[in-house]
N, C-alpha and C positions, 0 to 999 in steps of 0.2 A: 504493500500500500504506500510505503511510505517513497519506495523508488520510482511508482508509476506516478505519486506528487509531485516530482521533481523534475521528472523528464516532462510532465504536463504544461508544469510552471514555465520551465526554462522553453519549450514553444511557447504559450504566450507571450513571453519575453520577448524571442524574438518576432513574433507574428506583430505586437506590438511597434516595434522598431521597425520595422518594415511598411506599417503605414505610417509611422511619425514621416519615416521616410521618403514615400510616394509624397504624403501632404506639403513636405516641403518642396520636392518637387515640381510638383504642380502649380504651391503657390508662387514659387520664387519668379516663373517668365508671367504670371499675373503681374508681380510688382515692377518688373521691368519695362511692362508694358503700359503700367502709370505714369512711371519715373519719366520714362523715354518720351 
């Protein structure tokens, strides 16, 4: 139990970071394209 919470965890961790991820991607040529 306690190794299948850990490996669960540590995917959402990264599943997490991986749309922090996209989101700044996505928003970054947004802001570019105010600035600009």
């Amino acid at each position: 139990h306690i190794g299948l919470g850990v490996k669960c965890s540590k995917e959402v961790a990264t599943a997490i970071r991986g749309a922090i991820i996209l989101a700044k991607l996505s928003v970054l040529p947004v802001r570019r394209g105010y600035w600009g």
